[in-house]
MARSE-693677 format. One line per 2 residues: for each residue x, y, z of C-alpha. Coordinates in Angstrom, 3 decimals, always signed. Each point is the difference from the previous one (the first is absolute). Layout:
BEGIN
X:Y:Z | ...
This chain:
BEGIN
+110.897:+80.926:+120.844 | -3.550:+1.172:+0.989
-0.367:+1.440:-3.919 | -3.383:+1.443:+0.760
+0.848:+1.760:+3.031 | +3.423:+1.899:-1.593
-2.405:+0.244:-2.968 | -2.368:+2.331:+2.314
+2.779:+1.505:+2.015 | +1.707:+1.313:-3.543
-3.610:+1.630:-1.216 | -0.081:+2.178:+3.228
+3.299:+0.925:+0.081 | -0.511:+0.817:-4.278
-3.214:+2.141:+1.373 | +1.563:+1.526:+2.637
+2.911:+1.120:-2.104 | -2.174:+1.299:-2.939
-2.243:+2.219:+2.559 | +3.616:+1.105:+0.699
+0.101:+1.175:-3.498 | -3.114:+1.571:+0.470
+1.039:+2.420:+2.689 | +3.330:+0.363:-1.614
-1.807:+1.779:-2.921 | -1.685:+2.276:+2.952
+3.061:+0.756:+1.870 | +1.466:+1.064:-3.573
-2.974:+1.970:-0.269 | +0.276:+1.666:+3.692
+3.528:+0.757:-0.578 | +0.161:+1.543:-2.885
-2.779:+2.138:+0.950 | +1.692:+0.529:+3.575
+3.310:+0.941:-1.586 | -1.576:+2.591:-2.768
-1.775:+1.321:+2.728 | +2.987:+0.714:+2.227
+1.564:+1.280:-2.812 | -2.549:+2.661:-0.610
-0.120:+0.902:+3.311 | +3.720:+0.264:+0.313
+0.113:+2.361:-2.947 | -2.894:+2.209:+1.114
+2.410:+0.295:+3.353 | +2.753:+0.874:-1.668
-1.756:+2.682:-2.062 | -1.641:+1.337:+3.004
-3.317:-0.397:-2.036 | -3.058:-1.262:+1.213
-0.551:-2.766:-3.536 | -3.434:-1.375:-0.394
+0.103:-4.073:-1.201 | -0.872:+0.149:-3.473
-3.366:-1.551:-1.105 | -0.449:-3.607:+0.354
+3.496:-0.166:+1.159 | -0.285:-3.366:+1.588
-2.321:-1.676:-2.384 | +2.517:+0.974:-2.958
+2.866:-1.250:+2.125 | -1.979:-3.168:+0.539
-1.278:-0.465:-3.982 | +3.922:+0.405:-0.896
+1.251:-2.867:+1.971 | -2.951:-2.026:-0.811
+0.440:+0.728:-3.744 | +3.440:-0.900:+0.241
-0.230:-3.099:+1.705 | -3.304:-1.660:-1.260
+0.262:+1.440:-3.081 | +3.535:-1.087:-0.389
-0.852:-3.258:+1.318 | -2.583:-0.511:-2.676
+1.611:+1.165:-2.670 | +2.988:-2.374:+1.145
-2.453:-3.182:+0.588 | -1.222:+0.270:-3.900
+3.457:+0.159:-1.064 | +0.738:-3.499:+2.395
-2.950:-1.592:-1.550 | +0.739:+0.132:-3.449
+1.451:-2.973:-1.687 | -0.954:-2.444:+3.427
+1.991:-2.789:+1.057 | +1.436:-0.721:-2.724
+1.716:+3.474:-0.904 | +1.789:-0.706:+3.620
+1.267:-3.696:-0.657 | +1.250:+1.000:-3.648
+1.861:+3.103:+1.506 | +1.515:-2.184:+2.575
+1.732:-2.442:-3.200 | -2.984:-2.639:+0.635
-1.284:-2.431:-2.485 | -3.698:-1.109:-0.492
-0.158:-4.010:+0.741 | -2.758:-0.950:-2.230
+1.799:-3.189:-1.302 | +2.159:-1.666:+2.582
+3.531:-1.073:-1.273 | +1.728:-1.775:+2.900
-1.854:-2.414:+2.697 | +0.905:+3.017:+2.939
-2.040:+2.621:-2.867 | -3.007:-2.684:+0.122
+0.485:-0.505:+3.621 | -0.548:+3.858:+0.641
-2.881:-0.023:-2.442 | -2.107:-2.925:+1.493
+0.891:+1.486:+3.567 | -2.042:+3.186:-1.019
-2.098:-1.531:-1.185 | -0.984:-2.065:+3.331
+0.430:+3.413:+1.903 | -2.759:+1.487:-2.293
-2.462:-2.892:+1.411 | +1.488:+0.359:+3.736
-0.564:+4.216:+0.021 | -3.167:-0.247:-2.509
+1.469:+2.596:-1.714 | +0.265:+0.773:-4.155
+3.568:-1.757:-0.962 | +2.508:+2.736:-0.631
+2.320:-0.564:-3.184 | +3.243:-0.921:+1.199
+3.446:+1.546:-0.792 | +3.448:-1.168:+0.192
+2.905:+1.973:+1.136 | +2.791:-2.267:-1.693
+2.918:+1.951:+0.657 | -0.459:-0.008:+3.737
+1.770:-1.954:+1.972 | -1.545:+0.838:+3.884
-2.781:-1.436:+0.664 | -2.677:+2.546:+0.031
-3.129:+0.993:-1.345 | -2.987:+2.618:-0.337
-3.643:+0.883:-0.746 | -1.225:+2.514:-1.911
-2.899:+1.920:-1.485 | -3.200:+1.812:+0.859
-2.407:-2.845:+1.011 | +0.130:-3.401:-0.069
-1.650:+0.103:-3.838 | +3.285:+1.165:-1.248
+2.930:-1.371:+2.706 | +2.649:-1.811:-0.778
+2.790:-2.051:+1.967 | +3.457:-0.245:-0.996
+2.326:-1.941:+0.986 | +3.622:+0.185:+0.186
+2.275:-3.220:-1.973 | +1.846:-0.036:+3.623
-3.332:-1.155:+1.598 | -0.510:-2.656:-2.588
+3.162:-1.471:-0.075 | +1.068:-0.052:+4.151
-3.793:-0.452:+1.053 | -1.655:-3.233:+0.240
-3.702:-0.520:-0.642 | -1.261:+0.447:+3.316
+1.777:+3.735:+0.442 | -0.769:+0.693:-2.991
-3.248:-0.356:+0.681 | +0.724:+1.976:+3.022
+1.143:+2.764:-2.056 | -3.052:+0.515:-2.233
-2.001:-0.340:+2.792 | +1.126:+3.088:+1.148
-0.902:+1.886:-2.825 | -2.580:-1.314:+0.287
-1.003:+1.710:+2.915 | +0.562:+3.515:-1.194
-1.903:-0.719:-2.842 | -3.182:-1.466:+2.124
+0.667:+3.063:+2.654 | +0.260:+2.558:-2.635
+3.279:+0.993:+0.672 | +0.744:+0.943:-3.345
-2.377:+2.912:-0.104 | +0.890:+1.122:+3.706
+3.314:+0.046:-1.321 | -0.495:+2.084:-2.813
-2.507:+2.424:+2.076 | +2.664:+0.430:+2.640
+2.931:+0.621:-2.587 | -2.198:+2.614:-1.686
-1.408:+2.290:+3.190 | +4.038:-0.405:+1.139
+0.784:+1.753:-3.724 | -2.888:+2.552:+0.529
+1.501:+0.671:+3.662 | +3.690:+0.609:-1.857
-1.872:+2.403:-2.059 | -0.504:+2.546:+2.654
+3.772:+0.327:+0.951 | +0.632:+0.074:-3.792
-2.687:+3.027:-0.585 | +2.281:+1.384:+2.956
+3.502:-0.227:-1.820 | -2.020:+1.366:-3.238
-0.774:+3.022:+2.081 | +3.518:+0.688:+1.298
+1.214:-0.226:-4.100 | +0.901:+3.364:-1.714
-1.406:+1.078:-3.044 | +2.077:+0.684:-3.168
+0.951:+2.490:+0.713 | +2.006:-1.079:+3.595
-2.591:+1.555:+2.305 | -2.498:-1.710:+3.028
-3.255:+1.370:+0.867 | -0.550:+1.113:+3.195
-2.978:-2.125:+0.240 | +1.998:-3.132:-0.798
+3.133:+0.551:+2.782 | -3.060:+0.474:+2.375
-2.493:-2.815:-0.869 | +2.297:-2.515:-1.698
+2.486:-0.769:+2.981 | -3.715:-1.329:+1.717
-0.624:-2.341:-2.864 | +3.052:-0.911:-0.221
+0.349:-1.144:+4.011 | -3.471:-1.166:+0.224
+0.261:-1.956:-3.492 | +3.376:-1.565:+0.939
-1.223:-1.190:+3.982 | -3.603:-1.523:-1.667
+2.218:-1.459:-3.087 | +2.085:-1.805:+2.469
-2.808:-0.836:+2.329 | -1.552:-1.871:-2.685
+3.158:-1.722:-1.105 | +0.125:-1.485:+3.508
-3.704:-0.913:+0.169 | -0.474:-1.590:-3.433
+2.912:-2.037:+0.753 | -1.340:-0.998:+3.490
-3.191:-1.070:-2.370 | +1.870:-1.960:-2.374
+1.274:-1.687:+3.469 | -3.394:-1.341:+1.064
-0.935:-0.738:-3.416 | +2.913:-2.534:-0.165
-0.905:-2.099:+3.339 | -3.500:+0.262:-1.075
+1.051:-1.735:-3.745 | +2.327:-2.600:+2.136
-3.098:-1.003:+2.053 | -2.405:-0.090:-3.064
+3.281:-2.210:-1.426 | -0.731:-2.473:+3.026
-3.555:+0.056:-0.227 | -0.101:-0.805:-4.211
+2.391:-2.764:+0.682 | -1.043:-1.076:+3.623
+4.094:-0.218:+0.183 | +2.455:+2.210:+1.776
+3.106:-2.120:-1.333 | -0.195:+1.147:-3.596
+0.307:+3.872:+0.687 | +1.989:-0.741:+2.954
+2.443:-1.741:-2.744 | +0.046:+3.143:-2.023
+0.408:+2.515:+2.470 | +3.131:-1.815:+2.048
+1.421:-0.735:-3.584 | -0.141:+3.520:-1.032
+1.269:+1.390:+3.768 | +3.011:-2.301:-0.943
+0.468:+1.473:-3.509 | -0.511:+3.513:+1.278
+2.734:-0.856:+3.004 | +2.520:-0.836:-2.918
-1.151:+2.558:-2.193 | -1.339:-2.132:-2.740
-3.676:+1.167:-0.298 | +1.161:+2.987:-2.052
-2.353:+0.498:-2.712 | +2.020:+0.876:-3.688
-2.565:+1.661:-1.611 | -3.463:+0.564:+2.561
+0.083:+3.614:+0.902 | -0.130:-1.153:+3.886
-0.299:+3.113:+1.417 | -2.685:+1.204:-2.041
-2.375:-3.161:+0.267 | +1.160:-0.799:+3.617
-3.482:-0.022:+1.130 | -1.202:-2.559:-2.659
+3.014:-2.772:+1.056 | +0.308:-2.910:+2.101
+2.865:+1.378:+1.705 | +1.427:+3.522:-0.967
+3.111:+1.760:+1.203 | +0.356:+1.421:+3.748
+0.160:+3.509:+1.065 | -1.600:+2.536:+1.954
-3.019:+0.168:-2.427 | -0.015:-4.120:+0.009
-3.599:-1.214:-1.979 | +0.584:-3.308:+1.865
+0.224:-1.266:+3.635 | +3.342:-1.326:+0.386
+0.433:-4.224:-0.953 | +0.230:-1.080:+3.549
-2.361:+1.753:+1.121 | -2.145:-1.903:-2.608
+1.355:-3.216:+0.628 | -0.403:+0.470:+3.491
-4.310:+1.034:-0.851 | -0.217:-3.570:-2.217
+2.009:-2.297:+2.209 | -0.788:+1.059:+3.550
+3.956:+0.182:+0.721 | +3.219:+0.836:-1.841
+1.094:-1.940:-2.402 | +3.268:-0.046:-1.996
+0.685:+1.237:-3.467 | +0.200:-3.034:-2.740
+2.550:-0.033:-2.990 | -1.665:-0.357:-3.565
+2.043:-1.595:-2.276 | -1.489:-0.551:-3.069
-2.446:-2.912:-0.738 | +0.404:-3.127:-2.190
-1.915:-1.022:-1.845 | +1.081:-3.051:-1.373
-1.436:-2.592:+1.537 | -3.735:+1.728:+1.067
-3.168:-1.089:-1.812 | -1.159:+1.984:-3.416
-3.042:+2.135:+1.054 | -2.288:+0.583:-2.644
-1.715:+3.047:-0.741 | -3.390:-0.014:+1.091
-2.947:+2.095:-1.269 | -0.437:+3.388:+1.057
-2.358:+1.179:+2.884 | -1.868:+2.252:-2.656
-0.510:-2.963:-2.590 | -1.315:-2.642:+1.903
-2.503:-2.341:-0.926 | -2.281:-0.592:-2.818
-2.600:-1.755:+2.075 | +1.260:-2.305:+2.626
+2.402:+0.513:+2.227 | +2.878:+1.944:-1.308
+2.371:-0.461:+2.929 | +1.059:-1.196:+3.328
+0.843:+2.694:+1.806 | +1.791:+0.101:+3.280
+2.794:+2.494:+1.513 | +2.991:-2.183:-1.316
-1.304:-1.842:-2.531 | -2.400:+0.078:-3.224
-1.109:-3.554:-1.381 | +3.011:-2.112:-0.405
+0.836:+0.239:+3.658 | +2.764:-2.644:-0.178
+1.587:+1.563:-2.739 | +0.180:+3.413:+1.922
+0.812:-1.704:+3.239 | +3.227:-1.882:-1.447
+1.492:+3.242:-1.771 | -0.353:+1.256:+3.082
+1.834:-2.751:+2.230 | -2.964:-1.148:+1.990
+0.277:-3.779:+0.448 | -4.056:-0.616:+0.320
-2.475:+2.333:-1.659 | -3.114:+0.931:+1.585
-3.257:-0.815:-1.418 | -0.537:+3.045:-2.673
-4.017:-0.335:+0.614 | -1.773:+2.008:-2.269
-1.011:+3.371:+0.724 | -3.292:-0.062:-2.158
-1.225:-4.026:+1.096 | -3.558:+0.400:-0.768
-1.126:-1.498:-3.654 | -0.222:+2.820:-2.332
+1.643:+2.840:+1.874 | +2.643:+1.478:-1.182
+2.906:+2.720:+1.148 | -1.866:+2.829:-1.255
-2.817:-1.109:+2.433 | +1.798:-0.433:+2.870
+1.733:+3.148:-0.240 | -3.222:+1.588:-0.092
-1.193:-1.371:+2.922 | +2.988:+0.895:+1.668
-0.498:+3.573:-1.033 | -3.640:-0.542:+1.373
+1.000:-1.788:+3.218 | +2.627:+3.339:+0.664
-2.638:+2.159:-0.108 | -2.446:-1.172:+2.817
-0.335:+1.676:+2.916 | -3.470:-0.077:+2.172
-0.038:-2.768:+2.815 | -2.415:-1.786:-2.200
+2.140:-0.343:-2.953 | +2.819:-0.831:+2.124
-1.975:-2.537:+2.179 | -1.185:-1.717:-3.259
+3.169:-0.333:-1.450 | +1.876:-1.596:+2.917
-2.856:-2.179:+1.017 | -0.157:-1.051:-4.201
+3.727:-0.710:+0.315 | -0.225:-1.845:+3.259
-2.732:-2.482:-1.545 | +0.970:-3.131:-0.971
-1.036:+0.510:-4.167 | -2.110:-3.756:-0.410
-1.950:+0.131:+3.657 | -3.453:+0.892:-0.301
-0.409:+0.692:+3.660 | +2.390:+2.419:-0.030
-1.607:+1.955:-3.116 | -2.794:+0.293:+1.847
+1.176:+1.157:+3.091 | +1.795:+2.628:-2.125
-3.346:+1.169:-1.522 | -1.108:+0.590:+3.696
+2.621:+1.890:+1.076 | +0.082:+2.251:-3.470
-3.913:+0.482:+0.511 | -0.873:+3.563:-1.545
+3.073:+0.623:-1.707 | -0.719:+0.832:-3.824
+3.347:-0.555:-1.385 | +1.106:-3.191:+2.470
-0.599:-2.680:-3.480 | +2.444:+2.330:-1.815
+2.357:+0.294:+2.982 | -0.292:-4.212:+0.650
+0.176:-0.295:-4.659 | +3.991:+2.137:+0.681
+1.012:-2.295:+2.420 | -1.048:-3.343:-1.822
+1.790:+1.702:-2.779 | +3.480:-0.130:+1.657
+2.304:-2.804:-0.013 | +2.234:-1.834:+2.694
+2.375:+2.155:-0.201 | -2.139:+2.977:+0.568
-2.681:-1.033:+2.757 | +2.554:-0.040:+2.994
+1.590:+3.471:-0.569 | -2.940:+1.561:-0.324
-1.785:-0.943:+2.505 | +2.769:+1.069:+2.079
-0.156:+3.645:-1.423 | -3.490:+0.174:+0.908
+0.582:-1.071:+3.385 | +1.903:+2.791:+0.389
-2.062:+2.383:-1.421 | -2.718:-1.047:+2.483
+2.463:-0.088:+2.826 | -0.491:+3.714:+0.460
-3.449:-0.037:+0.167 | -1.987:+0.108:+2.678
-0.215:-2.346:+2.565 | -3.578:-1.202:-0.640
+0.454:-0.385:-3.614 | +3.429:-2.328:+0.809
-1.957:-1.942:+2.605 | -3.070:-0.512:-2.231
+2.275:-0.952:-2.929 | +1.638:-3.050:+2.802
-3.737:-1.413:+0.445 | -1.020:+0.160:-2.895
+3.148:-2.031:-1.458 | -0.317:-2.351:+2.917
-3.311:-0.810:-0.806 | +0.918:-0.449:-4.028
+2.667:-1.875:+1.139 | -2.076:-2.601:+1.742
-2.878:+0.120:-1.439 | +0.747:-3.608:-2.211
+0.913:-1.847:+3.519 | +3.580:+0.165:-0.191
+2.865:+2.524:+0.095 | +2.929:-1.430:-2.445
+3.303:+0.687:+1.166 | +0.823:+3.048:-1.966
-3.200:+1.836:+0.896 | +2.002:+0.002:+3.795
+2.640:+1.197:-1.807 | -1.762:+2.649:-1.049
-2.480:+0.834:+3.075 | +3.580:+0.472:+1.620
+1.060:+2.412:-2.672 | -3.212:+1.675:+0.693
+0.571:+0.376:+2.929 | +3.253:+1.465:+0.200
-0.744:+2.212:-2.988 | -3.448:+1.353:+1.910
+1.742:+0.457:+3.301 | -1.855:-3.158:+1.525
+2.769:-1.861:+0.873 | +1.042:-0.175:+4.032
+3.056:+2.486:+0.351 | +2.809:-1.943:+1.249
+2.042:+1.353:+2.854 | +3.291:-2.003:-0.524
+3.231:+1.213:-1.173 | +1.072:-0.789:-3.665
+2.956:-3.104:+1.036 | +3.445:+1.085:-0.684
+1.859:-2.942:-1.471 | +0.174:-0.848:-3.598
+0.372:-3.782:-0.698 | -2.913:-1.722:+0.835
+2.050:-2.935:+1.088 | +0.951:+2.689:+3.200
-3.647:+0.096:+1.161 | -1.680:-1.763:+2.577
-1.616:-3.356:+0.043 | -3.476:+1.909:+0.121
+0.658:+2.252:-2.849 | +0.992:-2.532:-2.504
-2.715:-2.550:+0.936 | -2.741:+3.121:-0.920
+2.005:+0.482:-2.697 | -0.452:-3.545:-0.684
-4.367:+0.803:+0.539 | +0.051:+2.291:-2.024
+1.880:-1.854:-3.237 | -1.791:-2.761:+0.724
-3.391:+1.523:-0.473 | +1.617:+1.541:-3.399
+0.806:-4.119:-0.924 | -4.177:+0.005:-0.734
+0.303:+2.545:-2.805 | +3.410:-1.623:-1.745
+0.669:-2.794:-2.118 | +1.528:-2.568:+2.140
-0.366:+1.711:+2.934 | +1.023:-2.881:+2.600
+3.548:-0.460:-2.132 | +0.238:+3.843:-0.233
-1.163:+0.866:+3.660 | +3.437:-1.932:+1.254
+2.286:+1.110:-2.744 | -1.129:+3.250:+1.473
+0.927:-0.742:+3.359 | +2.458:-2.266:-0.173
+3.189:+2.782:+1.069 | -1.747:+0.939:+2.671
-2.001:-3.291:+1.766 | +0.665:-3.309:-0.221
-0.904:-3.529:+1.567 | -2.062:+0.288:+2.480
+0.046:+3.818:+0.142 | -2.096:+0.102:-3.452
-3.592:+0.026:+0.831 | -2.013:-2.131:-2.362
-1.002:+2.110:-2.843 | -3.813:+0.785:+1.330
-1.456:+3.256:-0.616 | -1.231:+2.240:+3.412
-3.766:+0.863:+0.162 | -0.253:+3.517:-0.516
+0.627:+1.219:+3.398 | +3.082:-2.032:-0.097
+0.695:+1.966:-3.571 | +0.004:+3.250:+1.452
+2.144:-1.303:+3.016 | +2.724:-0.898:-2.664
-0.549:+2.775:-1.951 | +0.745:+2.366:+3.078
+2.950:-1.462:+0.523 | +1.242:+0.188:-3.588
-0.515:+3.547:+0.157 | +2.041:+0.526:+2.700
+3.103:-1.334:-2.277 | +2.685:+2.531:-0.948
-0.485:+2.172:-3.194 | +2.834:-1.865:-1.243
-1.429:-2.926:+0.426 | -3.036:+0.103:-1.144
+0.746:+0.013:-3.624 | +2.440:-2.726:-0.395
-2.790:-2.236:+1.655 | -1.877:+0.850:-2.890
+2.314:-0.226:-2.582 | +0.718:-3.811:+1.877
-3.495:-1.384:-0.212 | -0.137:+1.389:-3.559
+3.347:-2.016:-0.921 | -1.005:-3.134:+1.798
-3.609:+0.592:-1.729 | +1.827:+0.112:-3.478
+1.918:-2.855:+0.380 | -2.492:-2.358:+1.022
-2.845:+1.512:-3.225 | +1.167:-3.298:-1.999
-3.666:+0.195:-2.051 | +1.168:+3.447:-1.437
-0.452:+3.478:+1.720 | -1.362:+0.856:+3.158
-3.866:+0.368:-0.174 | -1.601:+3.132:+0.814
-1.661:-0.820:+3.240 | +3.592:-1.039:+1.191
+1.781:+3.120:-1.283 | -3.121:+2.390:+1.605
+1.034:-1.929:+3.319 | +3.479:+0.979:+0.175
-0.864:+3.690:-1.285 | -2.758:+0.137:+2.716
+2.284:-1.337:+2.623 | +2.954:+2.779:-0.863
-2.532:+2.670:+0.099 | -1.219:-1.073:+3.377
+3.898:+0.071:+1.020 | +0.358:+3.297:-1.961
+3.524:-0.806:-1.885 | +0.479:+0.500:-3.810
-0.860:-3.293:-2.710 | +2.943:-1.714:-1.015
+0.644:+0.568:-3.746 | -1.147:-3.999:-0.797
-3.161:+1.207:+1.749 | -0.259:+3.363:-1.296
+0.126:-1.114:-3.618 | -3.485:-1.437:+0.313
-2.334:+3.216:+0.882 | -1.112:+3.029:-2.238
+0.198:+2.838:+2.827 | -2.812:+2.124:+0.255
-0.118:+3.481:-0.351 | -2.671:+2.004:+0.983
């Protein structure tokens, strides 16, 4: 799943759709004006007279409908806003977590926790909706200040740690994108557009007396037409809103995690509750918060897209619905509770933060049914920095924008941290800009876990600007790069990243290959295949041992090349041809030279300049992290 793209593609379609609402309210506005006016005009023809419009007859028209729908729509939005988040969850039978109970109740707290770091966003309390048995769940609340997540007891007990990571990932996503505010703006102009077929009906009333006013069997039938066709209008847009919103929250879901197997896990195991109508909820009013759901009922006014449509968006291709029976628990690992987000550290380093797993990685990583853990590298390495300071340079970092700030960043995160020659050749190429020492202080400031995904986020931001910015960012990095003699193997890495990411890279003109087993390709495929994993054997532990563990299904004897990396020419050959590999495919290569990396870490978990190598080398083929992977990164968000 290309998150970033669908990410884009769901903001146009959420502006285009909103300017919608826009000339919705003008139409209103034309019509009833159009319709009053015909009606005047018909009358003066049936009277035979000659009837002058009255004074400011269209700008009174116009200030009615405008009172009653922004007007309405305000009064309405104060009346949503009171009480927050929290006023929703209670009224839906939820239960504040604030002291976990059970190891799933801990589980869901830590997760949140971690998501918090991943999105950069305030931690939401959490609430528990313990008599559902679905899995569901839902954000609420104004702004992200006062959200909150709750989660159904289906979702804990049928979900394992991975979707259920998935799951408050998503929501997530509507918290980062500000859905919850949209939401509530939307619900209250469609209540302000009901008002003007309800001043309609009030029109058409009779008094006490059992009579109607001539004015009101004359002007109230308009209101009453008009006010039903916008009401309904708006019912169908704010629920083609809600639609986008909800692919936009599943790609933020893959981007947080760097994982399209945990959602993907929720959504088939809902579509197969929903098919044997178990996701009922017992006491949620669905209807009413069907926007605010994972997955809500269908109908014509459906707030969602429909599952396999979803599925179809994460995986690429259909997949098949999966049964969730419930969990047990018996024999998984205790996971502690860890410290909140918001109270971290007194000093040093309060935590270890990475998508899957804060601190106590192997802990997490057993409860969780994951043989090996990954290396939980702290987010915060440097001596005396602690959470609090990294999350301000992250809120720093999200906030640059000129090509200079952008250039110093990238170049400062390129730069390998102890070489002297390569400080200096950043200094030249930051020459003039007053801030770069602050900009170069931010990055220093992040840890392992953090360097890597930001630096892709700000390749992307640059990616759209102009061409002579991109092209001066390339020689400038090539000349950092180089300037202490030698190019280590993951600055190639990450020139090739660069180069993809810039639009650098040669455009291939082959054909993506159609099988789906490696073992079915040619002899010349799997020996670049072979290239390209062995130049990855420089960056892992063992990499000989693991470079034919790799390879061993697919070449053997004298069809295994010794394990030699390419020079870089040769790189980019194999690389080419990698990318030519099947969609399919491409991801369970990743997710095999992650196992086979895993098995052979015997000194502990994988180092970090071993587990940047194999995210580097799935961004240059474009397919998702696998989950062993994914736990060691703190997305960023900017």
């Amino acid at each position: 799943m290309r998150f970033r793209q669908q990410q884009d593609d769901a903001h146009r379609a959420t502006q285009r759709l909103l300017l919608l609402f826009a000339l919705l309210l003008a139409g209103l506005v034309v019509a009833v004006n159009g319709l009053l006016l015909g009606v005047w005009l018909g009358l003066g023809w049936l009277l035979s007279w000659e009837l002058a419009l009255p004074p400011l007859f269209f700008e009174t028209n116009t200030a009615v409908v405008l009172l009653f729908v922004l007007g309405g729509a305000w009064v309405e939005l104060a009346r949503l806003r009171e009480g927050g988040g929290a006023h929703v969850a209670r009224w839906a039978g939820g239960r504040e977590l604030l002291d976990a109970r059970h190891l799933s109740e801990r589980r869901l707290l830590n997760i949140v926790d971690e998501m918090a770091i991943a999105s950069a966003l305030p931690r939401p309390a959490v609430y528990l909706l313990d008599r559902e048995d679905a899995i569901n769940a839902f954000a609420a609340g104004w702004s992200g200040d006062d959200a909150i997540v709750a989660v159904t007891q289906g979702a804990l007990d049928r979900l394992t740690r991975d979707e259920l990571q998935g799951l408050v990932a998503h929501e997530f996503g509507h918290i980062h994108h500000d859905d919850l505010r949209l939401n509530m703006q939307l619900l209250s102009l469609v209540w302000g557009l009901s008002l003007v077929h309800g001043y309609g009906l009030k029109l058409l009333e009779s008094d006490d007396s059992g009579r109607r006013s001539a004015f009101g069997l004359l002007v109230g039938p308009v209101f009453v037409a008009a006010g039903l066709l916008g009401w309904l209008a708006g019912q169908l847009l704010q629920a083609a809103v809600s639609r986008q919103r909800e692919l936009l929250a599943d790609a933020s879901a893959v981007q947080f995690t760097r994982s399209r197997d945990g959602l993907g896990g929720v959504l088939r195991k809902v579509w197969h509750q929903s098919r044997h109508r178990e996701d009922r909820l017992r006491r949620v009013p669905a209807r009413l918060l069907a926007a605010m759901l994972l997955q809500a009922p269908a109908d014509w006014l459906a707030t969602h897209p429909p599952l396999p449509e979803r599925l179809r968006r994460l995986y690429g291709r259909a997949v098949a619905p999966l049964p969730a029976p419930r969990l047990e628990t018996g024999g998984q690992v205790d996971e502690p509770r860890r410290a909140p987000v918001m109270a971290a550290a007194q000093g040093a380093v309060a935590f270890a933060p990475a998508v899957a797993t804060v601190q106590a990685a192997a802990a997490t990583s057993a409860a969780s049914a994951v043989a090996t853990p990954v290396s939980p590298a702290a987010s915060a390495s440097a001596v005396g920095v602690t959470a609090q300071d990294e999350r301000d340079a992250m809120a720093r970092l999200a906030r640059l924008n000129g090509p200079g700030e952008l250039r110093a960043a990238i170049l400062a995160l390129l730069a390998t941290p102890d070489s002297r020659r390569e400080h200096l050749a950043w200094q030249e190429a930051t020459a003039g800009l007053g801030n770069a020492r602050t900009v170069r202080e931010d990055t220093a400031t992040l840890g392992p876990a953090s360097r890597l995904p930001w630096l892709e986020l700000l390749l992307d931001r640059v990616a759209a600007a102009p061409l002579g910015d991109r092209q001066q960012l390339m020689a400038a990095a090539r000349r950092l790069m180089s300037a202490d003699g030698q190019i280590r193997p993951i600055d190639r890495l990450r020139w090739l990243l660069m180069r993809q990411r810039l639009g650098d890279a040669p455009a291939g003109s082959r054909t993506a290959a159609t099988f789906t087993d490696l073992a079915e390709a040619s002899l010349h495929t799997r020996r670049e295949v072979a290239r390209f994993t062995a130049f990855l054997a420089r960056l892992l532990p063992d990499g000989s041992v693991w470079y034919e563990d790799v390879m061993r299904p697919w070449l053997s004897g004298d069809a295994l090349p010794a394990c030699e990396a390419p020079d870089a020419d040769g790189l980019v050959q194999a690389l080419q041809e990698l990318q030519t590999l099947s969609w399919m495919l491409k991801p369970r290569l990743v997710r095999h030279w992650t196992e086979a990396a895993l098995r052979h870490s015997s000194a502990g978990p994988l180092p970090d300049e071993a587990c940047d190598a194999l995210r580097l080398a799935a961004a240059l083929l474009d397919t998702p992290l696998p989950p062993e992977l994914a736990r060691r990164y703190v997305e960023a968000v900017g």
